[in-house]
Backbone as XML, in Angstrom:
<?xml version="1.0"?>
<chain id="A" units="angstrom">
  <residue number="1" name="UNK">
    <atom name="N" x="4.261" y="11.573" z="67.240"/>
    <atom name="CA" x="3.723" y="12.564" z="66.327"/>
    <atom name="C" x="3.574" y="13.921" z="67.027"/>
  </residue>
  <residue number="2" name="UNK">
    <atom name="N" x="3.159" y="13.783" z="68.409"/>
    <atom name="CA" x="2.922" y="15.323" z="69.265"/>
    <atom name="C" x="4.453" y="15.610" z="69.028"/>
  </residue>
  <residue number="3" name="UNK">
    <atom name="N" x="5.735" y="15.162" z="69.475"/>
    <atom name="CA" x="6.616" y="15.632" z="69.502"/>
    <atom name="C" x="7.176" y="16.004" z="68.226"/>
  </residue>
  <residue number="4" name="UNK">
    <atom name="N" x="7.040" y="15.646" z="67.144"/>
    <atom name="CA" x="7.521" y="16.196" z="66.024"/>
    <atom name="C" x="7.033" y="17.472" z="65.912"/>
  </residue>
  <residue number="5" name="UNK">
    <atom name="N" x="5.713" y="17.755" z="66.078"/>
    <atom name="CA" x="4.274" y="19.048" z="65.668"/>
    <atom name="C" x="5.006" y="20.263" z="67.101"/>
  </residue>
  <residue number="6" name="UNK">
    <atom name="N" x="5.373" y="19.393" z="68.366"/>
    <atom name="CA" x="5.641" y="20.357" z="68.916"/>
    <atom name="C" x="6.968" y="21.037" z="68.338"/>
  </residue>
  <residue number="7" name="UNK">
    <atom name="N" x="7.988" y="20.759" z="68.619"/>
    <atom name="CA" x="9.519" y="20.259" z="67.620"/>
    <atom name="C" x="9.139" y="21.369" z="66.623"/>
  </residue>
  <residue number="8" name="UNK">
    <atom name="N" x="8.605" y="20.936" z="65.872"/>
    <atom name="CA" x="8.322" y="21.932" z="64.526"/>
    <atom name="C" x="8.172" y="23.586" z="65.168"/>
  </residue>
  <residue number="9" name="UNK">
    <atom name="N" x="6.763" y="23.312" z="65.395"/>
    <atom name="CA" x="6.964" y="24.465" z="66.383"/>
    <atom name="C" x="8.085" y="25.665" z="66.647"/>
  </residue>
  <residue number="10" name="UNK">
    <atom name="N" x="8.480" y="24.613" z="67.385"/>
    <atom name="CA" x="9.459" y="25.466" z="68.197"/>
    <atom name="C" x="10.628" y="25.804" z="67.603"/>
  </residue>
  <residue number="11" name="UNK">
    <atom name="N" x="10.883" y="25.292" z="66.281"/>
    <atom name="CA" x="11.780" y="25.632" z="65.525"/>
    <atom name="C" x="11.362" y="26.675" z="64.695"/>
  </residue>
  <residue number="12" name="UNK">
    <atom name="N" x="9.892" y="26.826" z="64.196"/>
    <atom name="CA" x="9.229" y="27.745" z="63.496"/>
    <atom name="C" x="9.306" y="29.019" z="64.077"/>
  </residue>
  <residue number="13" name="UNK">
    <atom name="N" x="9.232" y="29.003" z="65.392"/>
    <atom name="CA" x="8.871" y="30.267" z="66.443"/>
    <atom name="C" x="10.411" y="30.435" z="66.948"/>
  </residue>
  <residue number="14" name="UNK">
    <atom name="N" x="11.487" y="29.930" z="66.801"/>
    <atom name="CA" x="12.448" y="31.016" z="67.816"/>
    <atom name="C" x="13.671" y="30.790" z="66.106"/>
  </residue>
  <residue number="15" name="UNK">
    <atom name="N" x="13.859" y="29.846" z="65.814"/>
    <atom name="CA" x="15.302" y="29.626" z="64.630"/>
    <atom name="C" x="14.559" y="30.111" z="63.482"/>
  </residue>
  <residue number="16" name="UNK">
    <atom name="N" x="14.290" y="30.714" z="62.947"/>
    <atom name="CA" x="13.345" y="30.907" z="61.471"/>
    <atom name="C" x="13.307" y="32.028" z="61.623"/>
  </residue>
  <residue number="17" name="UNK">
    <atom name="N" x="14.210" y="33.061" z="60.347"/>
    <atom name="CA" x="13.873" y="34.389" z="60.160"/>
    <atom name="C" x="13.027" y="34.751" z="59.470"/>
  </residue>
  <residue number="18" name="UNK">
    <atom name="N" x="11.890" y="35.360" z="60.085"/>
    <atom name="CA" x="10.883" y="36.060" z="58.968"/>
    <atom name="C" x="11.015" y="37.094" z="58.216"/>
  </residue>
  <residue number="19" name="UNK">
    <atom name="N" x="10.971" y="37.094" z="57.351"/>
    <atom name="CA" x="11.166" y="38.695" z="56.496"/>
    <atom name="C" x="9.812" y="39.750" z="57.198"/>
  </residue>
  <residue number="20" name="UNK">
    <atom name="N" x="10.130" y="40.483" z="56.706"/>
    <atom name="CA" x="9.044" y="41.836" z="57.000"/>
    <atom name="C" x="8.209" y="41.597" z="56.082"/>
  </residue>
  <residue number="21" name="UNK">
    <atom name="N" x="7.336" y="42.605" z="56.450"/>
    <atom name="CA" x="5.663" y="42.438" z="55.882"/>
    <atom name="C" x="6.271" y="43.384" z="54.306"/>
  </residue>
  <residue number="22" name="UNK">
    <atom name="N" x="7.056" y="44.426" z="54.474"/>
    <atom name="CA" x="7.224" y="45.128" z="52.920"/>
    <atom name="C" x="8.425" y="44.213" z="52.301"/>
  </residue>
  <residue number="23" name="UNK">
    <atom name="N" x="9.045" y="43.162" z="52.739"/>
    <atom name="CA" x="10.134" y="42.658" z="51.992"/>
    <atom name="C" x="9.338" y="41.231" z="51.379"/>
  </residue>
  <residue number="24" name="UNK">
    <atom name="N" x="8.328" y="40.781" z="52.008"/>
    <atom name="CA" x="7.411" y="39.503" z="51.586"/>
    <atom name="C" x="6.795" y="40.114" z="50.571"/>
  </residue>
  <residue number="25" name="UNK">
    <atom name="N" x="6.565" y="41.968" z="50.585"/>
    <atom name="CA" x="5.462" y="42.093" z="49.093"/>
    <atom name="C" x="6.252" y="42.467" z="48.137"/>
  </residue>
  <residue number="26" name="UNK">
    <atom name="N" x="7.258" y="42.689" z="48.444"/>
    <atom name="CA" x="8.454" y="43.122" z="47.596"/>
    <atom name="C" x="8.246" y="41.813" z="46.790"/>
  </residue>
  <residue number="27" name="UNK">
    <atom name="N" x="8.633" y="40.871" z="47.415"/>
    <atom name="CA" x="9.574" y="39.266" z="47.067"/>
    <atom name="C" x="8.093" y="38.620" z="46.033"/>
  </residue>
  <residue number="28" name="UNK">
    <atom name="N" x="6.984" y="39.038" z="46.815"/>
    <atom name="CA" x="5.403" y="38.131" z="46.192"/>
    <atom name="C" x="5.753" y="38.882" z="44.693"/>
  </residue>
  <residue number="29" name="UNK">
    <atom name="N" x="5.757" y="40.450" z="44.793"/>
    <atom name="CA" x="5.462" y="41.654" z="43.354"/>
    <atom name="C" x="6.591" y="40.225" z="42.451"/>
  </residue>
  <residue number="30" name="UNK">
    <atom name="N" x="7.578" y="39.937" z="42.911"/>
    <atom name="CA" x="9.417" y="40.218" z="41.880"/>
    <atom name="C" x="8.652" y="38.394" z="41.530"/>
  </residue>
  <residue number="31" name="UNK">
    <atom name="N" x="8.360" y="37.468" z="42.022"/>
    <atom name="CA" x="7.603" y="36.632" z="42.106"/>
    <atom name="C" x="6.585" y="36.076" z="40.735"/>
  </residue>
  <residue number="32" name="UNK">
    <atom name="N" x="5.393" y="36.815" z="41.118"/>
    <atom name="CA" x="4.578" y="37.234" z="39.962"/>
    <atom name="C" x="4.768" y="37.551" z="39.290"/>
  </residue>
  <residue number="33" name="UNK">
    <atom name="N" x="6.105" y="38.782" z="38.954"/>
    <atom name="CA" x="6.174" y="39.490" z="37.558"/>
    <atom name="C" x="7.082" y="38.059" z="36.567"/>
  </residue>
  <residue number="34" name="UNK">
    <atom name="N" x="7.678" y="37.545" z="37.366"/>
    <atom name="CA" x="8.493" y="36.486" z="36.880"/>
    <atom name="C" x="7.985" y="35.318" z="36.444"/>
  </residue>
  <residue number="35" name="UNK">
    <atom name="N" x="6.356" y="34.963" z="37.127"/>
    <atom name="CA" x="6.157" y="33.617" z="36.769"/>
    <atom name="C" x="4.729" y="34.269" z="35.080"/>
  </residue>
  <residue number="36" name="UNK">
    <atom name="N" x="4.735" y="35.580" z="35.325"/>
    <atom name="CA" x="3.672" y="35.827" z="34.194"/>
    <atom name="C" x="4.888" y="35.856" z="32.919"/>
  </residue>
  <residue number="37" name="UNK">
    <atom name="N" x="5.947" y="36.338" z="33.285"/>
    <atom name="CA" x="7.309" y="36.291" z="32.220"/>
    <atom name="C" x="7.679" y="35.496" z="31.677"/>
  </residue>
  <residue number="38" name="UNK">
    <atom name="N" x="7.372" y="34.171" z="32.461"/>
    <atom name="CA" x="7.882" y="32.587" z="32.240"/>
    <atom name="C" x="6.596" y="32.295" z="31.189"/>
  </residue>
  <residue number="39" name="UNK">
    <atom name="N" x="5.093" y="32.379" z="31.773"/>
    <atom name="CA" x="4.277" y="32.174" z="31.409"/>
    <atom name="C" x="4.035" y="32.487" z="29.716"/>
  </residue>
  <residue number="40" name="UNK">
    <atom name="N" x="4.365" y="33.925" z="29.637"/>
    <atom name="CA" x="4.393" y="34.389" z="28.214"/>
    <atom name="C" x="5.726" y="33.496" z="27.370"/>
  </residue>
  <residue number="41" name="UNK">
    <atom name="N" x="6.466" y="33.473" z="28.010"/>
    <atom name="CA" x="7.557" y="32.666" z="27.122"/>
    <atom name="C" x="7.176" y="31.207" z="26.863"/>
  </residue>
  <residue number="42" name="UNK">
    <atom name="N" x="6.366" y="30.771" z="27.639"/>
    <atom name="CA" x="6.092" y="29.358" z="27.218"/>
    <atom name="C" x="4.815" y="29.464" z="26.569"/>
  </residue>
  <residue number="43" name="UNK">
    <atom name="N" x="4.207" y="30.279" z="26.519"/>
    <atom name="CA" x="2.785" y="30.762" z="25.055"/>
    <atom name="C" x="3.341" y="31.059" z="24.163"/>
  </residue>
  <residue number="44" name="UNK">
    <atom name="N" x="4.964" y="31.988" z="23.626"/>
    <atom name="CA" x="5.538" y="32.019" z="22.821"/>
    <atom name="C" x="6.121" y="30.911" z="22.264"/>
  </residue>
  <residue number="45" name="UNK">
    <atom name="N" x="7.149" y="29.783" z="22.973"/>
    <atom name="CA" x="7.425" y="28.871" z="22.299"/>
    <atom name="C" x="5.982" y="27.583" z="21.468"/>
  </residue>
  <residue number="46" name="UNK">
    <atom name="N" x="5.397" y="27.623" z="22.314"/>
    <atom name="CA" x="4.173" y="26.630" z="22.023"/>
    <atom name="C" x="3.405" y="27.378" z="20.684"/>
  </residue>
  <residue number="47" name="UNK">
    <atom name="N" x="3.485" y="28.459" z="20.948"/>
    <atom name="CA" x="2.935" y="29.151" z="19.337"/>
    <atom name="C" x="3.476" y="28.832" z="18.263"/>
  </residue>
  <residue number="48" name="UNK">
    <atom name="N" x="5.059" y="28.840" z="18.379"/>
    <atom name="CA" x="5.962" y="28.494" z="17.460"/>
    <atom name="C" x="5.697" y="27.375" z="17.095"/>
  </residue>
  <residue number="49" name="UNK">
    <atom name="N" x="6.082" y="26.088" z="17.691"/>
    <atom name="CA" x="5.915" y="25.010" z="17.707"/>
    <atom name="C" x="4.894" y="24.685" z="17.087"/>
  </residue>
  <residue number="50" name="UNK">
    <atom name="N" x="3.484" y="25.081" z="17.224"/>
    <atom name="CA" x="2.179" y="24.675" z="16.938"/>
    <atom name="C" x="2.142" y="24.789" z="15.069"/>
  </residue>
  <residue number="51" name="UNK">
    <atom name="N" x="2.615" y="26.570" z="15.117"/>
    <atom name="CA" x="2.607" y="26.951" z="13.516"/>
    <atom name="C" x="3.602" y="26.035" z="12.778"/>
  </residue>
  <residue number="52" name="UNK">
    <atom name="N" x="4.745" y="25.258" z="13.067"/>
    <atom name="CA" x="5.548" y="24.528" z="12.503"/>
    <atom name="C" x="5.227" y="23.637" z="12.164"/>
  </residue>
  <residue number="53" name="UNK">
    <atom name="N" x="4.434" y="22.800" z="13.355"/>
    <atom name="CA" x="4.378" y="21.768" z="13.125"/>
    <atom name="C" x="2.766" y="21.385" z="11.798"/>
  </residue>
  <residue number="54" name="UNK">
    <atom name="N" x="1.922" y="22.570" z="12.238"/>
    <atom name="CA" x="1.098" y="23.067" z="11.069"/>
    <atom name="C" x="1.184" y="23.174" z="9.466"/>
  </residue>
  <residue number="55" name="UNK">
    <atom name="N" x="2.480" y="23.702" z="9.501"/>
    <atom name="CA" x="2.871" y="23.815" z="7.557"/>
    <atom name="C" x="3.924" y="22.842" z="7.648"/>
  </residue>
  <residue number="56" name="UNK">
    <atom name="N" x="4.505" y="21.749" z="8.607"/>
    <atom name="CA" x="5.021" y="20.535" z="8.127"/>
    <atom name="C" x="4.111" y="19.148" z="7.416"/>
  </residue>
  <residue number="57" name="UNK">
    <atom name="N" x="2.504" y="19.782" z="8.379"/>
    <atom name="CA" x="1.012" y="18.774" z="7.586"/>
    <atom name="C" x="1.004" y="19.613" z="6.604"/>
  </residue>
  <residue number="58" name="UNK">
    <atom name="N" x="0.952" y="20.499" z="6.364"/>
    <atom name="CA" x="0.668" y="21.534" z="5.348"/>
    <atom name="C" x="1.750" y="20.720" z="3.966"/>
  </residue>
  <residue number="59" name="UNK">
    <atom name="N" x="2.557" y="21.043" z="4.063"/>
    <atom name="CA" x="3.853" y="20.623" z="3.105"/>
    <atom name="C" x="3.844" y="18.826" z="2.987"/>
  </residue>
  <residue number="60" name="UNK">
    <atom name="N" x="3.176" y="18.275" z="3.831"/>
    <atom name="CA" x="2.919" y="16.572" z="3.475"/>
    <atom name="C" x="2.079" y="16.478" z="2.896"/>
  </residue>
  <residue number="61" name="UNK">
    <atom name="N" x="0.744" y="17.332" z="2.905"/>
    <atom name="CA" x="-0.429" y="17.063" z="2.090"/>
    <atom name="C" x="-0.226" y="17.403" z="0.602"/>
  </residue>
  <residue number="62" name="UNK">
    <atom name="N" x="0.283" y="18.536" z="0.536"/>
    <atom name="CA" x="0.608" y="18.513" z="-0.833"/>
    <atom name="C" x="1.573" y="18.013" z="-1.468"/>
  </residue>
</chain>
């Protein structure tokens, strides 16, 4: 187990490119704007869905 944790390590610290500190807030901003985008689209379909399935009880009751 030490040798894996070290291993890791050492792969973390010399083979692993880090982005820069303005290309990580770049990437977090493009990120967020995308998952609130997703977010609204799946409050949009579920709205839909909800009102449909609403006046399909609607249209059985009467």
């Amino acid at each position: 187990m030490v040798n894996y944790i070290t291993e890791s390590y050492k792969e973390l610290r010399n083979h692993v490119s880090w982005p820069t500190w303005a290309e990580a807030q770049k990437l977090t901003v493009i990120v967020a704007v995308f998952s609130v985008l997703l977010a609204l689209a799946v409050w949009g379909i579920d709205t839909v869905f909800h009102w449909l399935v609403d006046q399909y009880f609607i249209w059985i009751k009467s």
